[in-house]
Wavefront OBJ file of the C-alpha trace (Angstrom):
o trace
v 5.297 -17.376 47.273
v 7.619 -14.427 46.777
v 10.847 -15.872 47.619
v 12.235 -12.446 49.313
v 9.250 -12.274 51.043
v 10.011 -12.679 54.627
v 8.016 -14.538 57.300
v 7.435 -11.971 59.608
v 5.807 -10.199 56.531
v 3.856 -13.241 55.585
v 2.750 -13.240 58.847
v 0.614 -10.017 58.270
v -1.176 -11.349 55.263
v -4.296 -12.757 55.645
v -5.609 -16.206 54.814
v -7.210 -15.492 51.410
v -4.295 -13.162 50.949
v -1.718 -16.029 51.172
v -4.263 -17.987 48.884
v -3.852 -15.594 46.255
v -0.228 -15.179 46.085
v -0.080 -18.721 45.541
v -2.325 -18.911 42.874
v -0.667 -15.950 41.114
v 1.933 -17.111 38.092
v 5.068 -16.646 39.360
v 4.137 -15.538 42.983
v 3.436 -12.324 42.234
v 0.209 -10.149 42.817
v -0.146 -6.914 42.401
v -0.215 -3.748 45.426
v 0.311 -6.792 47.634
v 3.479 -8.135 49.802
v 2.112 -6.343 52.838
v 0.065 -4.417 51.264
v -3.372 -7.247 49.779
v -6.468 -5.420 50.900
v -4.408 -2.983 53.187
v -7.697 -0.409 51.954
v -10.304 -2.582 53.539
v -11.684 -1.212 56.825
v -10.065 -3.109 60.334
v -12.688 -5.554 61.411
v -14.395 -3.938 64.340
v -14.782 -6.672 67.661
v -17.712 -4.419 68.293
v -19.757 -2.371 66.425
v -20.701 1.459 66.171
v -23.585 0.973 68.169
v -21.607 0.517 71.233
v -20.286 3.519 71.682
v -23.553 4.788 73.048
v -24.060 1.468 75.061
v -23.086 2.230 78.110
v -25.913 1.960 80.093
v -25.474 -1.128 82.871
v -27.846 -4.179 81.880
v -28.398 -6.770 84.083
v -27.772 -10.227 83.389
v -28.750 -14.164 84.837
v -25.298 -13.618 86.607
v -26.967 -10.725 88.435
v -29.124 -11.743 92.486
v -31.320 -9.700 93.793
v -28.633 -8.838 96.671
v -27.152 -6.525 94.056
v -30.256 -4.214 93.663
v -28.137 -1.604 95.776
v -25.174 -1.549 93.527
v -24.398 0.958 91.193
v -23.724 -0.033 87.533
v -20.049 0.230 87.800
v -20.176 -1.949 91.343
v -21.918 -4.633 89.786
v -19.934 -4.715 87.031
v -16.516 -5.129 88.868
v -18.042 -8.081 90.312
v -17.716 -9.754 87.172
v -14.163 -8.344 86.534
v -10.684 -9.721 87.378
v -8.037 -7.557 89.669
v -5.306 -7.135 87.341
v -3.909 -3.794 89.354
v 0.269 -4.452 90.238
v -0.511 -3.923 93.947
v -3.966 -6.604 93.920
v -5.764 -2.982 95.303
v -8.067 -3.641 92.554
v -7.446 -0.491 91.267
v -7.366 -1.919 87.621
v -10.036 -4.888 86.685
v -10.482 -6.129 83.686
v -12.876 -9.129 81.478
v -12.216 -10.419 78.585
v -15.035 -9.792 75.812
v -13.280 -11.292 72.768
v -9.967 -13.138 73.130
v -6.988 -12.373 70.946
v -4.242 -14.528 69.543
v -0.535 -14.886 69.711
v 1.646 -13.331 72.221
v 0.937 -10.625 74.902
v 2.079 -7.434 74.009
v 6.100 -7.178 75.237
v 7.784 -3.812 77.308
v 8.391 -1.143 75.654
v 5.954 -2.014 72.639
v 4.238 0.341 70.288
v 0.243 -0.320 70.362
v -2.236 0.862 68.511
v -5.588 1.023 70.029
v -9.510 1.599 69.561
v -11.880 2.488 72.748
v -14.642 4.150 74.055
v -14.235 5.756 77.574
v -17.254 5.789 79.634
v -18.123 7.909 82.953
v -20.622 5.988 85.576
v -24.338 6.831 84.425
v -23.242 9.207 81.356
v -25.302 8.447 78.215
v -22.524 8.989 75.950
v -18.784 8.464 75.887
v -16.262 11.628 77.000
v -13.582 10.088 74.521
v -14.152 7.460 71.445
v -11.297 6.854 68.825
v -14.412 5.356 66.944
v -16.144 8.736 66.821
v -12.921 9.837 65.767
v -12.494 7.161 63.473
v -8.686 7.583 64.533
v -7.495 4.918 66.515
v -4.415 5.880 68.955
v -0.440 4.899 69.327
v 1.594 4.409 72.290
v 4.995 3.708 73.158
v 4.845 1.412 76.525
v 7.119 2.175 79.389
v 7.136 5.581 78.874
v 5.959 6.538 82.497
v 7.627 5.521 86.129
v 5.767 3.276 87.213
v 6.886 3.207 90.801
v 5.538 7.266 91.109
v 3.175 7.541 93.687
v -0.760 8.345 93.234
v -0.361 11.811 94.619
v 2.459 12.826 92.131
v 1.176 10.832 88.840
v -1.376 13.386 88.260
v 0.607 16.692 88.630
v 0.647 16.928 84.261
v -1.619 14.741 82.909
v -2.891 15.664 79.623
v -5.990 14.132 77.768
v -5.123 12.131 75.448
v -2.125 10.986 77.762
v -2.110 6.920 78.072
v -3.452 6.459 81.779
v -1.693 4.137 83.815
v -4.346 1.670 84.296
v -5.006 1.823 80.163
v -1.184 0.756 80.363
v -1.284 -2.214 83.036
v -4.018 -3.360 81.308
v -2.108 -3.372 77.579
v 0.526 -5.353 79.051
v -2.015 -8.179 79.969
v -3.497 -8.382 76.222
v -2.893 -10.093 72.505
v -3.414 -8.632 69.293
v -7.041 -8.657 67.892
v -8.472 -8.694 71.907
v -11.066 -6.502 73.348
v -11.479 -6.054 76.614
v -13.822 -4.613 79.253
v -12.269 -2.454 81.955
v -12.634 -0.384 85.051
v -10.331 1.633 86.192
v -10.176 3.656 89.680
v -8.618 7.426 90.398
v -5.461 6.282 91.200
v -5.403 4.518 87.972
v -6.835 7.514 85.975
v -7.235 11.080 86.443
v -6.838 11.052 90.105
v -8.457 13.441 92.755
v -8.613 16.615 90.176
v -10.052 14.748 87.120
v -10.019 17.164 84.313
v -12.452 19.653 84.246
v -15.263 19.694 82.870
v -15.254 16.883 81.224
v -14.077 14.340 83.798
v -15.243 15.223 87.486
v -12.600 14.442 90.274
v -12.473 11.017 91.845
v -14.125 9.402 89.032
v -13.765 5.594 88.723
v -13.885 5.316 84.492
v -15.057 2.147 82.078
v -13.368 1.684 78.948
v -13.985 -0.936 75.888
v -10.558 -1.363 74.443
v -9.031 -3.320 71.465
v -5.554 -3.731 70.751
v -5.531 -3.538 66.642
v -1.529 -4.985 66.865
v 1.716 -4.204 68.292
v 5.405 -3.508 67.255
v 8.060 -4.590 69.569
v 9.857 -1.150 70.039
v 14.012 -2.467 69.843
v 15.360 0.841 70.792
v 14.887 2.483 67.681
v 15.584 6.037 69.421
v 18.750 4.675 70.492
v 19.823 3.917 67.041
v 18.824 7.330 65.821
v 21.010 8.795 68.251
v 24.058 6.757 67.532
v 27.040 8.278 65.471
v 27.625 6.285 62.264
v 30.879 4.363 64.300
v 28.334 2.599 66.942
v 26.020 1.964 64.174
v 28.563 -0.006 62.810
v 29.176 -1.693 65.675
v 25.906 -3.047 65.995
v 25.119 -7.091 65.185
v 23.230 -7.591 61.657
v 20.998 -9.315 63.652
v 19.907 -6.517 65.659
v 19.721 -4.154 63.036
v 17.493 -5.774 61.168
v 15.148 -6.071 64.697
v 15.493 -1.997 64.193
v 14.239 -2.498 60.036
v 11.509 -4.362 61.165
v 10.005 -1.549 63.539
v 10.405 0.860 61.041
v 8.445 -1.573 58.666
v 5.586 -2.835 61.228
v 5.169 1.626 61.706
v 4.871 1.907 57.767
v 2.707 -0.923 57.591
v 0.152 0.656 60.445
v -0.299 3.729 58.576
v -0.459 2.176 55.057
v -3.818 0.813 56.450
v -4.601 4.381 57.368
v -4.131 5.603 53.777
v -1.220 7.590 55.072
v 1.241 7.153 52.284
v 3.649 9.843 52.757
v 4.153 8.337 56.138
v 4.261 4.725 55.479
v 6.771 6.096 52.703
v 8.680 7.768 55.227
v 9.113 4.238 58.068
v 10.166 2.055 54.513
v 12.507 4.611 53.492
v 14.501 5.325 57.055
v 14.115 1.049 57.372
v 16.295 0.863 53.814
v 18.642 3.450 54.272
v 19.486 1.283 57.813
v 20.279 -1.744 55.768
v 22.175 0.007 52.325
v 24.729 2.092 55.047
v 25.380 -1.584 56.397
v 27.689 -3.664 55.228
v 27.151 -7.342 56.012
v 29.855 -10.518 56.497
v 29.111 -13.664 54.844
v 26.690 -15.118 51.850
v 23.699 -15.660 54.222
v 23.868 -12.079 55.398
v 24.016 -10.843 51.897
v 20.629 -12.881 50.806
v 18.593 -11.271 53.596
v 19.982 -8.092 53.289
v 18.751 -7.909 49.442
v 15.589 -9.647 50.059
v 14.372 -7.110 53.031
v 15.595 -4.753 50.594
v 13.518 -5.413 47.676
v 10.911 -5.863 49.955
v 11.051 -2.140 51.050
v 11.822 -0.721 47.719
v 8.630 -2.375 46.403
v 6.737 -0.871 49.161
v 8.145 2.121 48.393
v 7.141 1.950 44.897
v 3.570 1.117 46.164
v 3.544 3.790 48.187
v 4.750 6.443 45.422
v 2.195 5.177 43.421
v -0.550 5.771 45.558
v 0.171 9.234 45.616
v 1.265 9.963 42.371
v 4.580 10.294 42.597
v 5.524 8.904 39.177
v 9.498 9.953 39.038
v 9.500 8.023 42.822
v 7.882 4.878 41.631
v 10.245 4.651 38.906
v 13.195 5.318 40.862
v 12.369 2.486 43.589
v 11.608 0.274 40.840
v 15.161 0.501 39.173
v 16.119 -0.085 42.539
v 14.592 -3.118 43.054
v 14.529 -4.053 39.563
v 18.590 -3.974 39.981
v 17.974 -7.364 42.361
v 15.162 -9.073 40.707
v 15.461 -7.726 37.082
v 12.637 -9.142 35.908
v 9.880 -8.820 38.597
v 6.501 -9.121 37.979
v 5.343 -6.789 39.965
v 8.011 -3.879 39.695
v 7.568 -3.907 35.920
v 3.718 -3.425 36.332
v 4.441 -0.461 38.230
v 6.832 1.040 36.466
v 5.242 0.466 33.066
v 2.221 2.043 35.327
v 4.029 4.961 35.929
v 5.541 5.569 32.373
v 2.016 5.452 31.213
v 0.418 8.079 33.624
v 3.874 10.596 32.625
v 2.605 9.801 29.007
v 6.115 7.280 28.534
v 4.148 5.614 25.737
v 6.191 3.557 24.076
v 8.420 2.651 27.396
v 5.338 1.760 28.987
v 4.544 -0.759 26.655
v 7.558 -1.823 26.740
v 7.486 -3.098 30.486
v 3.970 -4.137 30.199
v 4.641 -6.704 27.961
v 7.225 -7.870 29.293
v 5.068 -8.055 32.741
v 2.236 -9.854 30.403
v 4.885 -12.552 29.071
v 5.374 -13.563 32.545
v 2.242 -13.040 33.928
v -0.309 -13.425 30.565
v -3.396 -14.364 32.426
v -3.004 -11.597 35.159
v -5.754 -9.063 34.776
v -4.374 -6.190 36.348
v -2.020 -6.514 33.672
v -4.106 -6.638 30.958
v -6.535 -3.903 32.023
v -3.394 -1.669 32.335
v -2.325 -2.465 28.414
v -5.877 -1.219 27.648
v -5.275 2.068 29.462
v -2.593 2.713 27.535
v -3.893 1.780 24.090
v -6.671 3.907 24.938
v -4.161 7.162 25.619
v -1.997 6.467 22.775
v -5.640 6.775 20.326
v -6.915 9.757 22.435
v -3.017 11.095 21.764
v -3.275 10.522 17.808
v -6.939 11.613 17.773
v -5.620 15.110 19.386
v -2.602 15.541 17.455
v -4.616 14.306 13.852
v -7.214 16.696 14.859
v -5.176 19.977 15.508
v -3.229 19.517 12.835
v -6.292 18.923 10.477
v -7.649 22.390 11.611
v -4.227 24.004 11.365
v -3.240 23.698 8.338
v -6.884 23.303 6.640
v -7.114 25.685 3.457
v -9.768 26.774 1.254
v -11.069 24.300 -1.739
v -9.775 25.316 -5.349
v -5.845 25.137 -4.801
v -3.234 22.760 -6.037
v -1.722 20.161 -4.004
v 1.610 22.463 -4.377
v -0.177 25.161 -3.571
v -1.376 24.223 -0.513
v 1.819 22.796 0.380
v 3.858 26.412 -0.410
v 0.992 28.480 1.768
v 1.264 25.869 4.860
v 5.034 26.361 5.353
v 4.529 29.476 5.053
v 1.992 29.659 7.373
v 4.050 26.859 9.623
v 6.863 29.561 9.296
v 5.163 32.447 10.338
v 3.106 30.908 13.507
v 6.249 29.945 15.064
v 7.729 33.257 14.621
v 4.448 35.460 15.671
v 3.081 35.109 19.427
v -0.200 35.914 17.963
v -2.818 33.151 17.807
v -5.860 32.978 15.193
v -9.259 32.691 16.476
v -9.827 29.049 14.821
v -7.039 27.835 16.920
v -8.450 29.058 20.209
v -11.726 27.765 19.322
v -10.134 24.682 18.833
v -8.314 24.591 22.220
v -11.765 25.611 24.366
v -13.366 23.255 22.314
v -10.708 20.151 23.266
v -9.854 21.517 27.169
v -14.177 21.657 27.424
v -14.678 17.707 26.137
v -11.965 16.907 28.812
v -13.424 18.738 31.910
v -17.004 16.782 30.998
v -15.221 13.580 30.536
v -15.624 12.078 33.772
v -13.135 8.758 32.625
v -10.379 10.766 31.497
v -7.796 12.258 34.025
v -5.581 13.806 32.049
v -5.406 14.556 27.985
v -1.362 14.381 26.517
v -1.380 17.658 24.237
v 0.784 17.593 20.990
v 2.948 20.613 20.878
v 5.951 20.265 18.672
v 5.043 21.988 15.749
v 3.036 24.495 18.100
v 4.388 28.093 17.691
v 5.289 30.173 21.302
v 2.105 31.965 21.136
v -0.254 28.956 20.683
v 1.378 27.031 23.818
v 1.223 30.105 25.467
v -2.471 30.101 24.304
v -3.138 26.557 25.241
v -1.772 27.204 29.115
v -3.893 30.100 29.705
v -7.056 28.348 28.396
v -6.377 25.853 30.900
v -5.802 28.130 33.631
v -8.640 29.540 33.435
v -10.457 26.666 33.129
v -8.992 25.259 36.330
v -6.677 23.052 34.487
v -3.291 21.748 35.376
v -0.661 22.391 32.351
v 2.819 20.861 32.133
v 5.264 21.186 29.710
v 7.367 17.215 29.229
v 9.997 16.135 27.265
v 12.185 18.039 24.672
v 12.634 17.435 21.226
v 10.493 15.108 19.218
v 8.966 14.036 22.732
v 8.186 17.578 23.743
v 4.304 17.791 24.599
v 1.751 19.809 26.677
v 0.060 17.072 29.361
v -3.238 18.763 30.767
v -4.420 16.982 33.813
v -7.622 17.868 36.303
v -7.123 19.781 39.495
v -7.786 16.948 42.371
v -10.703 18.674 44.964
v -8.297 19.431 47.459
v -6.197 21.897 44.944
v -9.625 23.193 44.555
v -10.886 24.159 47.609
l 1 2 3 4 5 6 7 8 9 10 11 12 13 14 15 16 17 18 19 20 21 22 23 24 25 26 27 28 29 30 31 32 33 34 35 36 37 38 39 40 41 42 43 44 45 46 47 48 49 50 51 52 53 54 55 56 57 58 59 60 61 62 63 64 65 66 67 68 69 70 71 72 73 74 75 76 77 78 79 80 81 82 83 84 85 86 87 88 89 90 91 92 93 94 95 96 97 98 99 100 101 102 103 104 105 106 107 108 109 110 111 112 113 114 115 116 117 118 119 120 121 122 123 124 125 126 127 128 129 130 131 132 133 134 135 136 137 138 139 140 141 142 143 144 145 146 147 148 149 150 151 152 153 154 155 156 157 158 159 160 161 162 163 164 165 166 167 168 169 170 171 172 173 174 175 176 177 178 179 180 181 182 183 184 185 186 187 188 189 190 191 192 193 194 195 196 197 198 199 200 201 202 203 204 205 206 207 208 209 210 211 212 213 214 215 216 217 218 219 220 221 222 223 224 225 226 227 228 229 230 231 232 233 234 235 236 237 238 239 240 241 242 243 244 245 246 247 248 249 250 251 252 253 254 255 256 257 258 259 260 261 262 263 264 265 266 267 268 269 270 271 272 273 274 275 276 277 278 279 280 281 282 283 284 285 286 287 288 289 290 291 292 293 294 295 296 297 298 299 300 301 302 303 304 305 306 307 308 309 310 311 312 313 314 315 316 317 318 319 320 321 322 323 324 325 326 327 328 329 330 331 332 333 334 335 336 337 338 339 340 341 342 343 344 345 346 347 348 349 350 351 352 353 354 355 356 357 358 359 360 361 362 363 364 365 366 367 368 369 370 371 372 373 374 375 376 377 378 379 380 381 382 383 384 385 386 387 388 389 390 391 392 393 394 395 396 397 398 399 400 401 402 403 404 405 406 407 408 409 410 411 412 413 414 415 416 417 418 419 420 421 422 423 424 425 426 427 428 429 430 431 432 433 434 435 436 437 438 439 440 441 442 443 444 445 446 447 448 449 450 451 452 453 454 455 456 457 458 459 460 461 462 463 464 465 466 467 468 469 470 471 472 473 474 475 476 477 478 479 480 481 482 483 484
């Protein structure tokens, strides 16, 4: 196990998860930490089905004395109170029990359900439909307002009071079944058309998880002297917020977000300065911890010059991490860093020689660095190619000269932009190949001129990289939402 990897994070791994960072060499897998199958879907405590499932069956539990009761009456026979006042207002049955502690005050939950009206055949609000679960901060409403006055600016999507009282009676991973009166919901108006007034509402809910709040909006509103101030202790309850938040919408696929919580969590801990030897090891470990996320993160969107920068950065407390130098050698490959990207991946491999990731990623970049040579051996071949019958000397002479005069002319010959089509055209129908490194030091203004404008209008991406004897042309595909 990762030694800087704390236990709150090991907490959020699951089983097989732990498993396989302990089989790893050295404790290390790769796009893990939090992160090991973050891109699977959320197992669902009820399926899709149930969203249209609303329709009242009735069960052994059911007498004949209940023949006169609407679905919703029956029902809350089955149900607890759980409503503050016992005017059972709020009822509630557990479907599928959760584990661990009930959410605390002032928590931020993240929620599925599927709201029901009596006898409607389909839900007036799913997050499933939406495929978009929600997030609330708890305690945001007074709770000692008064039915007649709770109502006066309700919005849709607002958290309902009864939703709320019944939050604060759950534990992550638990779906319950719940009815919920007027009072408790949209009160005498309802909300037009959609929810009629008076209307007594079911809902299926599941709480996904939870992050115990810690007055992070206090600390953003503190001047850098309070901050200061504050105990190690409870700043690193503030990191952990910001870390539970990035991990949430990591399993969204949100990336720039998750990004965003990680980054705000390690600029709280590198403005702090901490006291004695124990607070120093737990301020680098959460640190390396949220650089590598960072890093993950970066990658994920293709931010190459980010990943490398986080890596440094957490490369400059473990310098020779498994996982950091996988990345980063990841990242000097995609930016066409040949030679440093082999560099780091071997180094990774000498740790880590039976981890495939590792391996596959060596094979990726032994496959650019041919496609590079191919290119480059290519063009050149056609470039300086001259008619049969002439000395070796001869050929030499007329090719500098040639060389000579390219780079001074902006015009281009047609065998060169035949060439070009021909290379940009094999790329576009290569469905394997991302992006093609272009050689373009000995290329004159005119021909790299030439080469952008082919890929233009081709739909291509063209960059321009490095200077010198590294100077190049790296053509990449537009991704579909440049596109459209």
């Amino acid at each position: 196990m990762d030694p800087h990897m704390s236990d709150e994070a090991t907490v959020c791994l699951k089983e097989k998860d732990i498993q396989k960072l302990r089989e790893s060499e050295g404790g290390v897998e790769f796009e893990v930490d939090e992160y090991q199958n973050a891109e699977e879907e959320e197992e669902e405590a009820f399926p899709p089905e149930d969203i249209l499932n609303n329709i009242y069956i009735p069960d052994e539990e059911d007498s004949d004395d209940d023949d006169e009761l609407s679905p919703f009456q029956k029902l809350a026979k089955k149900m607890e109170d759980i409503s503050p006042s016992g005017d059972g207002g709020v009822k509630k049955r557990v479907l599928h029990p959760g584990g661990g502690s009930i959410v605390p005050e002032e928590a931020i939950v993240r929620v599925h359900y599927n709201a029901f009206l009596e006898y409607a055949d389909e839900p007036y609000d799913s997050t499933r439909l939406r495929n978009a679960p929600e997030r609330y901060k708890l305690g945001q409403r007074d709770t000692r307002e008064q039915p007649s006055t709770r109502y006066t600016n309700i919005r849709f999507n607002q958290l309902l009071h009864g939703l709320e009282i019944c939050i604060k009676t759950m534990k992550k991973g638990e779906l319950a079944q719940l009815l919920v009166s007027p009072d408790y919901a949209y009160g005498k108006l309802g909300i037009e058309p959609r929810i009629p007034g008076n209307s007594t509402v079911m809902f299926k809910l599941e709480l996904l998880n939870f992050v115990e709040h810690a007055g992070i909006e206090d600390y953003d509103m503190m001047t850098k002297e309070e901050r200061d101030k504050i105990e190690f202790s409870d700043i690193l309850k503030f990191v952990e917020v910001e870390r539970q938040l990035g991990l949430q919408v990591y399993k969204e696929h949100a990336y720039h977000k998750a990004f965003g919580h990680y980054k705000k969590a390690a600029m709280m801990l590198e403005s702090r300065n901490v006291k004695d030897e124990e607070e120093e090891k737990t301020h680098r470990g959460k640190l390396f911890t949220l650089y590598s996320n960072m890093a993950v993160c970066a990658s994920k969107q293709n931010k190459f010059n980010l990943v490398m920068t986080y890596c440094n950065k957490g490369r400059e407390i473990e310098p020779n991490n498994v996982k950091l130098l996988f990345l980063q050698g990841k990242a000097h490959r995609r930016s066409s860093h040949f030679e440093v990207a082999r560099d780091m991946l071997k180094r990774a491999q000498r740790m880590n020689p039976n981890n495939t990731e590792i391996n596959k990623e060596l094979q990726e970049l032994d496959r650019d660095i041919k496609k590079f040579s191919l290119v480059e051996k290519d063009m050149y071949q056609k470039m300086f190619s001259k008619p049969t019958g002439q000395s070796a000397e001869e050929k030499e002479q007329e090719n500098l000269k040639a060389k000579k005069k390219r780079e001074k002319n902006l015009n281009v010959s047609d065998d060169f932009q035949k060439m070009v089509e021909e290379k940009l055209l094999e790329f576009i129908k290569d469905d394997l190949q991302d992006d093609m490194p272009f050689p373009a030091l000995n290329l004159s203004v005119g021909e790299i001129a030439c080469i952008m404008e082919k890929c233009e209008n081709l739909g291509l991406n063209c960059k321009q990289i490095g200077s010198g004897q590294h100077y190049r042309l790296k053509i990449t595909k537009m991704k579909k939402e440049e596109t459209a």
